[in-house]
N, C-alpha and C positions, 0 to 999 in steps of 0.2 A: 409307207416310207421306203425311199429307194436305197437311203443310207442307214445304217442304225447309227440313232443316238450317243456319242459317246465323250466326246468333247465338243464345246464349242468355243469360237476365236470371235469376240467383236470387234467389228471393223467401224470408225467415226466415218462415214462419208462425207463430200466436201474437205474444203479444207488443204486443197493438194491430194486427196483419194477419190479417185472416180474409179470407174467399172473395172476400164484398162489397167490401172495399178493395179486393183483388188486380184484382176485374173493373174495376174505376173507372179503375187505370192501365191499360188494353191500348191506348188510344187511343196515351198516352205510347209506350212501349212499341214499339208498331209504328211509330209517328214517328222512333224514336230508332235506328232501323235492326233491333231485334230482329226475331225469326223465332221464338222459342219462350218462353215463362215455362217457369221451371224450380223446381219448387217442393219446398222441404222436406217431408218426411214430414206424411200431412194425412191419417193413418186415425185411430183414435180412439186416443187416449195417457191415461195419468195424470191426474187432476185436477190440473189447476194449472200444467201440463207447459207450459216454455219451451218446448221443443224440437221434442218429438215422436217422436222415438226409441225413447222406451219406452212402443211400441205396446201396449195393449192388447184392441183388435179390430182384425183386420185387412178385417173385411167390413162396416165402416163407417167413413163420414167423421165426421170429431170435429165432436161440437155445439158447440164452441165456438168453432170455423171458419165455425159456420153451416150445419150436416152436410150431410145428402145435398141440401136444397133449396138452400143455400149454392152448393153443388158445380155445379148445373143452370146457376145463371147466369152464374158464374164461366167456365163452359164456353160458354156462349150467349155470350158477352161475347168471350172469344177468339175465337170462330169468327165474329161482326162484324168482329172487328179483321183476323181475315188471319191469328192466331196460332196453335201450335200447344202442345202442353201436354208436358210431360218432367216423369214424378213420380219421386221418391225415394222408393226402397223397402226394407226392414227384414227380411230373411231370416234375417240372425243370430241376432236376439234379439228376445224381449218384456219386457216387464214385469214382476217377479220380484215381483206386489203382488194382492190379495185382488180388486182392481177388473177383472181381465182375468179373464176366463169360462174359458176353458179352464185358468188355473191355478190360480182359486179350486173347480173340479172337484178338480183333482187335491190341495187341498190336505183338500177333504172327504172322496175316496175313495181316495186312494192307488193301488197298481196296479189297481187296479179299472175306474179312470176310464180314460172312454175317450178321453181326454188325456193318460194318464199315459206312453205313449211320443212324443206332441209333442214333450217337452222332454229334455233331456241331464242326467237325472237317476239316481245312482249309487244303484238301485235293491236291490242288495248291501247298503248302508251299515243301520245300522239305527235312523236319523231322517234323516228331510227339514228339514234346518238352515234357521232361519227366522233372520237374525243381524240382529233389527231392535231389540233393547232396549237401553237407556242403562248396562246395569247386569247382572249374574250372573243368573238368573230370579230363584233364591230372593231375592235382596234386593228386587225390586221388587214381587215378593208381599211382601214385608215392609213396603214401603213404599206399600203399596197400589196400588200403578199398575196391575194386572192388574183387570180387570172379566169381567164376562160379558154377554153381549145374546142377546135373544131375538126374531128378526125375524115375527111373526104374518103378515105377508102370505106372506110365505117357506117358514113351519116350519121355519127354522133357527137353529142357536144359533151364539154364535161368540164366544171369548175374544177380549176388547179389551187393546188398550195403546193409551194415547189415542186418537189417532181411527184407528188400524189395528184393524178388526176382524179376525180369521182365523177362518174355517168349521170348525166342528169336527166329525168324525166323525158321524153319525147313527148309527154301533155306539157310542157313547159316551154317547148323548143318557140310556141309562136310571140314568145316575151321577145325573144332573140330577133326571131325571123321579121316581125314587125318593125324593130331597128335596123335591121338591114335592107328593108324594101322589096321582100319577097310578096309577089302576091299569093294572095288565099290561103291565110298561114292557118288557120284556124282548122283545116283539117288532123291535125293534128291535137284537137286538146281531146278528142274521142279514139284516139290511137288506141291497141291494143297488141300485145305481143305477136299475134296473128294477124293482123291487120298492119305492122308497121314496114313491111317491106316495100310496096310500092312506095311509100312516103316518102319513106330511106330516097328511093331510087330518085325522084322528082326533085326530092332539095339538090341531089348530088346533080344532078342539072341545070337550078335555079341558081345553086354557090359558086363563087369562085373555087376554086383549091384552097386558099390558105383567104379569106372573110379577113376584113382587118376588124379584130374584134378588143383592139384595144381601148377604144373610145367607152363601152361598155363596162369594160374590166376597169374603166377609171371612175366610175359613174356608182358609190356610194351605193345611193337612194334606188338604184337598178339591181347593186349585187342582194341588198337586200330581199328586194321582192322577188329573187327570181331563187332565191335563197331559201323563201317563206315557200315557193309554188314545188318546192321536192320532198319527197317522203322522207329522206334524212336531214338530220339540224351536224351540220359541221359545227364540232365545239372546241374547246379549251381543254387540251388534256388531261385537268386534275378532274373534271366532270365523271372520267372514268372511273373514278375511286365509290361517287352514290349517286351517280343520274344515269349508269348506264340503260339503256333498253333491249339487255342480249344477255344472254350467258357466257359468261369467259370462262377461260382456263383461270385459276386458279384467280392471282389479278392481273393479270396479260390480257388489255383490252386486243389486242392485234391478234389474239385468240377468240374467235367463236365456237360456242358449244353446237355440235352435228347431234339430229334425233334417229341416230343409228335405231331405234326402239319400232320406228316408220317402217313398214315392210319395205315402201321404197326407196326410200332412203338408204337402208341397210346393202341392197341390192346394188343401188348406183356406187358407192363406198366402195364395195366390196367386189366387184366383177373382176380388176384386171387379179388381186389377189389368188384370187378364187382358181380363176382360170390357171393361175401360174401351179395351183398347187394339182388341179385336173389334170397337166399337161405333163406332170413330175418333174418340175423343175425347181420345183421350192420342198420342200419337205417338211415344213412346220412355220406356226405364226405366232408372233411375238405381241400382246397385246397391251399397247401403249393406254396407261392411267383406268385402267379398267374400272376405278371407282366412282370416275365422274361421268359415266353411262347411266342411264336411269337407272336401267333393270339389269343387270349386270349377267342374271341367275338366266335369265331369257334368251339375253345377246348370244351368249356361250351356248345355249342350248341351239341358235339356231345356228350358230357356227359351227359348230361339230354336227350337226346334220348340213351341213355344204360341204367339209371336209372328210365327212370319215372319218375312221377310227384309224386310219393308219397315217395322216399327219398327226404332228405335237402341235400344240398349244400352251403357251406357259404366257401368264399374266404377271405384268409390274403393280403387284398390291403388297401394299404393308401390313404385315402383320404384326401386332400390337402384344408385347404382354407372351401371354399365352393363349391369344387367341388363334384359333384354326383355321386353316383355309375351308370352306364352306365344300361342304361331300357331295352335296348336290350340283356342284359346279362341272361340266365333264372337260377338266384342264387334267393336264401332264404336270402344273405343279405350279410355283411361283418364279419369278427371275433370280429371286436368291437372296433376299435380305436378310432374313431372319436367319443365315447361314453364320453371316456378318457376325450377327448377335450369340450366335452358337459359341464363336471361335473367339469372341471379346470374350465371355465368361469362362473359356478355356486358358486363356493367356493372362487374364488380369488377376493377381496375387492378391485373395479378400484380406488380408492379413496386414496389407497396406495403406486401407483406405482410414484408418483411424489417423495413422500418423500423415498420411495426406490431409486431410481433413485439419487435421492442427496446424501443419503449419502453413496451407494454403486461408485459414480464417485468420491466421500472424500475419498473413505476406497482404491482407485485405485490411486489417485492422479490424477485425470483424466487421465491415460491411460488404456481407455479401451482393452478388447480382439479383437482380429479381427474377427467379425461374419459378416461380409459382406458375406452374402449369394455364389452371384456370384462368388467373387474373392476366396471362398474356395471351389466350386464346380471347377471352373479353376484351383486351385492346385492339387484338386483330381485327375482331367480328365487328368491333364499332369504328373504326376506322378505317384500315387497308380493306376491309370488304363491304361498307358500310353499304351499297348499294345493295348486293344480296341480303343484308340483314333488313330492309325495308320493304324487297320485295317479301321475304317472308312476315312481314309485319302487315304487309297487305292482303295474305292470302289468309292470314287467321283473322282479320279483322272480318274480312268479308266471310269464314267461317260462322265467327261469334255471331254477327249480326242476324242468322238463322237460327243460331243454338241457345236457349232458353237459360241452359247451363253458365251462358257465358257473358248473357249481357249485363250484367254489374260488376265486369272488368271492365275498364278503360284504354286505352290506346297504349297509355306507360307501362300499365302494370302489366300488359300481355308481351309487350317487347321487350321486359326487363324477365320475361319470364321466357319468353326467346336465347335470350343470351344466356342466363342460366345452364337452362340447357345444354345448348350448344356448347359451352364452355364445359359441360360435367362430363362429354361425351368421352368413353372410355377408347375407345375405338376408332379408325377412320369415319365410318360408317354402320348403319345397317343395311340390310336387302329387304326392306318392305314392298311390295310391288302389288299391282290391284287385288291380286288375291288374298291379298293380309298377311301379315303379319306372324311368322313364324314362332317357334317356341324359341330357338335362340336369340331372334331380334328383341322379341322382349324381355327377356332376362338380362340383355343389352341397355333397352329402354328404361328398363326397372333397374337397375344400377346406376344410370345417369339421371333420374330422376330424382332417386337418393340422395346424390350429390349437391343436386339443383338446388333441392331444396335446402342445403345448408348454405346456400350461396347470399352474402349480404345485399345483394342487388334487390334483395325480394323481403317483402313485409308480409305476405301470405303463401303459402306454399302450396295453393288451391289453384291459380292455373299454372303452375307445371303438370299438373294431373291433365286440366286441359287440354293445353299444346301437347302432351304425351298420348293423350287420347285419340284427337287428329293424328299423331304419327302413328300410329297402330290402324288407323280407320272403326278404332272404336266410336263410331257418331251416330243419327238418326239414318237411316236409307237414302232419303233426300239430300243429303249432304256429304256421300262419300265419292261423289266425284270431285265435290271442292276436296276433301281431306286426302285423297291421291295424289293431287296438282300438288299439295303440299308437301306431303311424304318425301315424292318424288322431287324437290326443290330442295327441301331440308336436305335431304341424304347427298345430294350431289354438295351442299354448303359445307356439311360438318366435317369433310375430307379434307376441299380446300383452307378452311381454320389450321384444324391440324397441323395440314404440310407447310401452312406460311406462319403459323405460333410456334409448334414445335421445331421442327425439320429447319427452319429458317429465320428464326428469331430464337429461341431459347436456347438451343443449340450456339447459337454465336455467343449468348454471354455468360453461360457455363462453361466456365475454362479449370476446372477442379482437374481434370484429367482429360486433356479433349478427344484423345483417340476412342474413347466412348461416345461422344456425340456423332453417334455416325445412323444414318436413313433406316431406320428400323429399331435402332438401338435403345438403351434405355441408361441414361448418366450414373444413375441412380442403383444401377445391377452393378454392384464393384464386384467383379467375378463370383465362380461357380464351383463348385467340386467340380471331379473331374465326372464323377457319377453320372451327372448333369449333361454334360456332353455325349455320353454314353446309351443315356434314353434319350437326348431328341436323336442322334443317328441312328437308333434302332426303330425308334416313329418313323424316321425320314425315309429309311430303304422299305418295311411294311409300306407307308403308305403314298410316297410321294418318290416311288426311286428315280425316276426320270425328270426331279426338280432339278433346275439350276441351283449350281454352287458356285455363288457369286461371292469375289474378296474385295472388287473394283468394277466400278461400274461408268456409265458417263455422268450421272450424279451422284455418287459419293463425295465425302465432305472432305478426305484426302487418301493420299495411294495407300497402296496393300502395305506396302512396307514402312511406309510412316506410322501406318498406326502399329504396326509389329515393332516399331522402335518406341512409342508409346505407350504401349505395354508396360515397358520395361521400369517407366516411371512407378509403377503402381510395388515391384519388387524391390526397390531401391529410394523409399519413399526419403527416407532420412538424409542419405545422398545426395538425393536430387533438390531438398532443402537448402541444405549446404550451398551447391550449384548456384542457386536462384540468389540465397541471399547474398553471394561475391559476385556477381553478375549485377543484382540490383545496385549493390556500392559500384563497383566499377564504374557503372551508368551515372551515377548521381547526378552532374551537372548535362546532361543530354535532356534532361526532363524540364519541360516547360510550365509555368501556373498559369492560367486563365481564366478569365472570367467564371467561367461553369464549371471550375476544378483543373487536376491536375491532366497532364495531357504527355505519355498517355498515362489513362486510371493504374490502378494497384491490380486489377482484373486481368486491363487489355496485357498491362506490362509480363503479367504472369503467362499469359497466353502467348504472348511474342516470345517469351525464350521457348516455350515445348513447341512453340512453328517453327521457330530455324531450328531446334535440333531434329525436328520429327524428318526437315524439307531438304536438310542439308544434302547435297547428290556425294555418293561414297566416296568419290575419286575427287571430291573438289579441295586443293591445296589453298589455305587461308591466304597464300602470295601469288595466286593465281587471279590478277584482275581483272581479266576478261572475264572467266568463271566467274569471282565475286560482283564481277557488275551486273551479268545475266543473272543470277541468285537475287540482289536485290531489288533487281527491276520485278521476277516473278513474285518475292518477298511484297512490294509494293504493291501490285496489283492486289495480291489476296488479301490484304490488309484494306485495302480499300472496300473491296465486296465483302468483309468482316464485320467491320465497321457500321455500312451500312445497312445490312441487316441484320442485325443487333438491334438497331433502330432505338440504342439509348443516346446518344449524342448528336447521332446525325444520320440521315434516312438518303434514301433512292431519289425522295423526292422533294425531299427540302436539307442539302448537303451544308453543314456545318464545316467549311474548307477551313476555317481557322484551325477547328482540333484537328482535322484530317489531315494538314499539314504537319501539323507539328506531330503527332507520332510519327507520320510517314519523313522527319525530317529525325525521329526517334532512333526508330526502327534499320534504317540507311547508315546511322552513326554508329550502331551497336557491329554494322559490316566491312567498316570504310577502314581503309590501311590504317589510318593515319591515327583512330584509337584505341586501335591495338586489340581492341576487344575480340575479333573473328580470331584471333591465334589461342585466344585464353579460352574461346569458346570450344576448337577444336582441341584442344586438348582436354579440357573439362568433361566433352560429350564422347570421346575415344572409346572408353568401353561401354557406354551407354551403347554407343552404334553399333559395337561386335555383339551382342545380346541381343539389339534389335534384329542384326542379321540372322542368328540363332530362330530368334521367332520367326523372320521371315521367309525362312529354308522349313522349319518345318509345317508353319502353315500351307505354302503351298506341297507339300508332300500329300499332307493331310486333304486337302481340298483336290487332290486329282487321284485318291483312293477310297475318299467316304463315302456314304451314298447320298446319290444324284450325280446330276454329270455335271463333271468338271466348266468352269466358263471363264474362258483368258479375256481379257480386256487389254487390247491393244497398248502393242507394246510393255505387258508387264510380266513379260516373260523373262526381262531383265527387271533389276531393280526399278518399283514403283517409289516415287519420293513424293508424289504430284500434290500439290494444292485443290481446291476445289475448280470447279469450271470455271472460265476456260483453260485453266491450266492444266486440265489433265483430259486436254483433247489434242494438245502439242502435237505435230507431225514425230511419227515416229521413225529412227534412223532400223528400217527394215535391214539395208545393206550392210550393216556390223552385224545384226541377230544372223542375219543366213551365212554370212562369212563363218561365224563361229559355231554355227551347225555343223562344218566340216569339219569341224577342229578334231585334234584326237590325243587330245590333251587329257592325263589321269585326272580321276575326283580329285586326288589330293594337290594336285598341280592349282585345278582351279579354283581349292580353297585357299588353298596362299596365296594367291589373286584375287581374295572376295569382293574387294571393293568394285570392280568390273562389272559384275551383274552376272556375268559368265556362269557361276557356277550357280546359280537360280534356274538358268536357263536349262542346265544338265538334268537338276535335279528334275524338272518337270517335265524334256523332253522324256527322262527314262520312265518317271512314271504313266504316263502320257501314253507312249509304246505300250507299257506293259498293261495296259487298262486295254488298248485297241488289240492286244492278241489274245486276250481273255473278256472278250466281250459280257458274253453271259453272266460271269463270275463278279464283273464291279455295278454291270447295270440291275443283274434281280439275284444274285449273291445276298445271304446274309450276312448281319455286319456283329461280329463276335467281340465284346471285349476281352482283353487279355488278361489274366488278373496278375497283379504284380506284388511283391514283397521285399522287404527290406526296407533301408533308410531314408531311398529315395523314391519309394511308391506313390507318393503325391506328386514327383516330377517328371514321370512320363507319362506319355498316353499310347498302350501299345492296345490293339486291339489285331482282329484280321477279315479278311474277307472271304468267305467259306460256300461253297459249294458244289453237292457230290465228293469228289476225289480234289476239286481244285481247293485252292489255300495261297492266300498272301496274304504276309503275316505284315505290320505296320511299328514303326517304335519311333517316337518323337519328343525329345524335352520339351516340357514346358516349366514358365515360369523356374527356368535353372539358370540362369544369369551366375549365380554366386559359383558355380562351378567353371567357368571361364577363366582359364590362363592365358597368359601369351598374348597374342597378337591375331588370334584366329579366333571365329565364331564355332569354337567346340571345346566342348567339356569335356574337363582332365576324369581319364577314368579315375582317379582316386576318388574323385566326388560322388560314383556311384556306391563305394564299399561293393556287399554282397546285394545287391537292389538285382531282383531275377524275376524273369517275366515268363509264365507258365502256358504250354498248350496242350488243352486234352488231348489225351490221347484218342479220344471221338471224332477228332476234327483232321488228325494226321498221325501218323503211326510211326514209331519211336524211330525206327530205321531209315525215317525219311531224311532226306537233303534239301536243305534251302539253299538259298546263292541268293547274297545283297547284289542287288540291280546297280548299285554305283560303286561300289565297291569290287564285288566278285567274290569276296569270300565268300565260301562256304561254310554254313552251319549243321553237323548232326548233332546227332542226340536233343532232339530241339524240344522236349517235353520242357525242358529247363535252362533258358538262354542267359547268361549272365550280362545287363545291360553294358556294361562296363565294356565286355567283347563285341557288343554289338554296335555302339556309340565310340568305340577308339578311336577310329579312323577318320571317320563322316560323321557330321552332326545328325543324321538321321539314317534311315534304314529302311528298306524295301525287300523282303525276303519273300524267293519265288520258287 
């Protein structure tokens, strides 16, 4: 690695960011303490593509980043600055669209193409499901929306639906050619990928330029058979949900699963990567969805023998619980979730959740949501992924049918013992792989088995044993290639459940406390001792020091600082009752009855007031209408992606606008001048939000001195407020953060100013600095807790960061809202009494001097710091 790891910056690409902007900030950037840009997928995607996810070459940069010349200076530009580059890579999946080369081959050639095993396509079946029309085929042939096109540069034809064209056959073309009175069309129904160029050339001789091929495109009885003569069936969108014949991402037909597992496969994926990191111009790879890779233990292995030990490697996997990231894995760490969860159990008051609990079950009438885990990963598996739960219903059928053990199960009782499973699973997944089945994957197996079998789905608890049998490859010899195909099928299924039950459904209709429901997290963990916090970061620098420390990501469920205003609900539980039940009255006549209940629920309504308090931006004045009408337009949006996936009232795919109206006609009324309610609301949420700011100064303190390296997500170096995606991919106003990098404006200036974001930004550029001029010290430094004493010893968390002679020492409220006076986000030293935070004299020797990094004071005699001295000034502390 050319840089050493020490912060990193994610940058969204698209969007108004391409290569040119990205190089503009590295000045920024490296001023601000960074060490690496860390960039969203940037090969070529989709036309149009927000994202970039659904790659469609991966041995190109997208021209609309500014491709490969883009790329040259964007890299010329970091390598001025001192930075180093970390890309986001796409192994999973591509593009499931006619624009992406290898899949527009195989939708022309079928097994033929020498792409057609790239992709996870159930070659058995007999069509390649294309689930892209609005409507049955025949209707939209009836309605005319099928066309046909004839590309002359090309020599190929391709049925259109609006502006998707699909390549068809060249063994079909002589359907065509026949109606247009070419002679000797029939050389082409023996075409072959290798044989089709001269073809090519001859029609482009035989056709005019532009064929009038409308007569055809009107001709029914034609589109059909020439329909029936191609290896894909163009269908009806909802088809995608249980007829597909491919592997999706998650349920994103426009996603196809890649069998990176292929040697060549993995190769063609991976070349232009590869080469970037040979050439030193990237310095480490980002591995997007590592779970839904067959062999995950493999992939990594052959990745870090193409890379070396001297790039990073860090994977987007969730870890569950308390479970580990796998040792045999050779990564640098995770992207940073369970940091998330670290820092939720740090800030959330356990002391709260009883009185939360009462009177969020008053504010419901006691009918809770349904988050039974199980029973909505069982509605996902049998519906939103209903296709993958058949294919696995076909690959154990065709197990049974060889296994003696198995044949007096039936079709039900194995697919009931399917879902079971899959529902019990504790985990995203396991790592089973041809070799078998590990000691930790089945103590995995054997805890979801457990489960299973209490599952009411099931009258005998005898094939869970089964199907858990086949996932291990516990079977005869003859039959452990089918129980691979399976293994390897199941594990890539039980992930996506997870991330669309949990992550994307239960999560939306648990609103008890929602700054908990966040991508890793657990509703159910109402905070931690402080202890808690104290051995996972002493795990984390032992074993994972070069992990990201993620607080904001580009899918997180809302910004860093929402949920640190969030928090605050869980301190203030009795209060924030209060809040809700004059909020609820104020409301009264905004709430509508209909048909299927009240609109919105007693749930949604509970969950709308902790969004606009969580979402409200600091600086926003309740008579500010321009502000309050962008608020509720973003308000709007995220209430709608809420809504509908929650998937109790109204879905993605079959939209219930009556209710979806009427809250979002709720929601608008609770914002609008005219009922008064946004002034009652900012007054109400006032000191909620300076406590919120409180947490969200010292989380990120915390987070750019603990161990792993620190990771900014664009733009949240000011205050984060953001909603879920797309809202917290907004273009961010770069031009005020670098203005205000010059500033030279004292701490306490920019705390009187907190609502700004300003003084967020201080605090992290200085710790930021002070990480990058002590390299060694934060990235394999041990991480010492501090031990603290007195009245308020449960309310901070000081610990420091030690090695050799070096020493930085860390002091941060948490969970101290109730010390808050005034008008600022800092506690009144009264609140501390004598609360004193101790350093061996092992660690630094009694005559030494500190100096707070945003402050300046200095501290001697530092065996024995008295919080109160340390917390006067700044809500938090950095002593160096």
């Amino acid at each position: 690695m050319k840089h050493a790891l020490a912060a990193t910056y994610r940058l969204q690409f698209r969007n108004g960011m391409d290569f040119d902007a990205a190089a503009q900030l590295a000045p920024y950037l490296k001023r601000l303490g960074i060490s690496h840009l860390y960039a969203s997928p940037v090969f070529r995607a989709t036309e149009g593509s927000s994202h970039g996810y659904d790659v469609t070459d991966h041995q190109h940069f997208d021209p609309a980043l500014s491709g490969d010349a883009g790329f040259e200076r964007l890299s010329a530009a970091l390598e001025d600055a001192g930075l180093g580059l970390i890309l986001d890579i796409v192994p999973n999946h591509m593009a499931a669209s006619p624009q992406n080369p290898w899949w527009h081959d195989v939708l022309e050639w079928g097994e033929a193409s020498p792409f057609a095993r790239y992709f996870d396509i159930d070659w058995c079946a007999p069509k390649l499901v294309l689930p892209l029309l609005g409507g049955p085929f025949g209707q939209v042939v009836e309605a005319g929306e099928i066309g046909l096109r004839y590309a002359a540069a090309e020599g190929r034809f391709a049925m259109t639906y609006f502006d998707t064209a699909v390549p068809l056959a060249p063994t079909s073309y002589p359907l065509i050619l026949e109606r247009l009175g070419v002679a000797e069309p029939a050389a082409f129904t023996s075409a072959t990928p290798d044989t089709i160029g001269p073809l090519r050339d001859r029609m482009h001789t035989d056709l005019p330029q532009e064929p009038d091929l409308a007569p055809l495109a009107a001709d029914g009885d034609f589109l059909n058979r020439l329909h029936e003569a191609q290896v894909w069936q163009l269908a009806y969108w909802r088809l995608g949900r249980d007829g597909l014949t491919y592997r999706r991402f998650f349920e994103i037909s426009e996603l196809v699963g890649v069998r990176v597992e292929d040697d060549a496969v993995f190769d063609a994926v991976h070349q232009l990567p590869l080469s970037l990191v040979r050439d030193g111009r990237v310095d480490g790879l980002r591995i997007d969805h590592i779970d839904g890779v067959a062999y995950p233990g493999a992939y990594l292995r052959r990745l870090r023998s193409k890379v070396g030990e001297v790039a990073t490697i860090h994977v987007e996997k969730i870890l569950e619980g308390t479970e580990p990231l796998r040792n045999d894995w050779p990564v640098d760490g995770t992207t940073g979730y369970e940091f998330i969860t670290d820092l939720a159990g740090l800030f959330t008051e356990p002391s709260g959740e009883d009185v939360l609990d009462a009177t969020y079950t008053a504010f419901l009438a006691g009918r809770w949501p349904n988050v039974d885990p199980m029973l909505v990963k069982t509605v996902i598996l049998t519906g939103n992924l209903a296709g993958e739960l058949l294919g696995l219903q076909h690959m154990v059928l065709d197990i049974a049918a060889s296994d003696p053990a198995a044949r007096d199960f039936g079709t039900d009782t194995l697919r009931r013992a399917i879902i079971a499973l899959v529902a019990a699973f504790p985990v995203y997944r396991t790592y089973v792989g041809p070799e078998g089945a590990s000691d930790e994957d089945r103590a995995v197996i054997a805890d979801a088995v457990a489960s299973a079998k209490q599952s009411p789905l099931l009258e005998d608890p005898l094939p869970i044993d089964l199907v858990a049998g086949y996932l291990t490859g516990d079977v005869a010899p003859d039959l452990q290639d089918l129980a691979h195909t399976f293994a390897k099928r199941f594990q890539q299924t039980t992930g996506a459940v997870m991330a669309k039950a949990i992550e994307d459904t239960l999560y939306y209709r648990d609103a008890r406390l929602i700054g908990l429901n966040e991508v890793g997290g657990d509703p159910q963990r109402f905070g931690a001792p402080l202890s808690a916090f104290h051995d996972a970061m002493i795990r984390r620098a032992e074993c994972s020091p070069l992990a990201l420390s993620a607080t904001a990501t580009h899918d997180t469920k809302r910004g860093e600082d929402a949920r640190a205003r969030l928090y605050v609900i869980s301190e203030r539980a009795t209060e924030w009752a209060g809040i809700v039940s004059r909020l609820a009255a104020d409301a009264e006549g905004l709430r509508q009855e209909l048909e299927d209940g009240p609109a919105p629920s007693r749930n949604l309504e509970w969950k709308i007031y902790q969004s606009i308090y969580a979402a409200w931006p600091a600086d926003l004045a309740p008579d500010d209408a321009h502000g309050m009408a962008a608020f509720r337009e973003r308000l709007d949006a995220y209430l709608e992606k809420a809504l509908r996936e929650a998937k109790s009232r109204t879905t993605w795919t079959s939209p219930n606008t009556e209710y979806e109206d009427a809250v979002r006609h709720f929601a608008a009324s609770l914002l609008a001048p005219e009922t008064g309610m946004a002034a009652r609301m900012a007054e109400l949420f006032a000191p909620f939000w300076r406590a919120g700011a409180l947490n969200a100064l010292a989380q990120v303190l915390i987070k750019a001195t603990a161990p792993g390296v620190p990771d900014i997500y664009q733009g949240t170096e000011r205050w984060d407020f953001s909603f879920v995606d797309p809202d917290n991919r907004r273009p961010v106003d770069f031009d005020m953060r670098q203005a205000a990098q010059a500033s030279e404006a004292s701490a306490q200036a920019l705390l009187a100013d907190w609502t700004s974001g300003e003084v967020k930004q201080y605090v992290l550029s200085k710790a930021l600095t002070a990480r990058a001029a002590r390299p060694d010290l934060f990235s394999r430094g041990d991480y010492v807790p501090l031990p603290v004493s007195g009245p308020r010893a449960e309310n901070v968390l000081a610990f420091c960061r030690h090695q050799g002679d070096d020493l930085a020492v860390v002091a941060a409220p948490v969970r101290a809202s109730a010390g808050i006076t005034g008008d600022l986000p800092l506690v009144d030293g009264n609140y501390w009494g004598d609360t004193t935070l101790m350093i061996d004299s092992n660690l630094a020797p009694a005559s030494r001097v500190l100096r707070d990094a945003f402050t300046g004071v200095e501290h001697s005699s530092i065996e024995r710091l008295p919080v109160a001295g340390l917390l006067n000034r700044f809500p938090v502390a950095l002593l160096l």
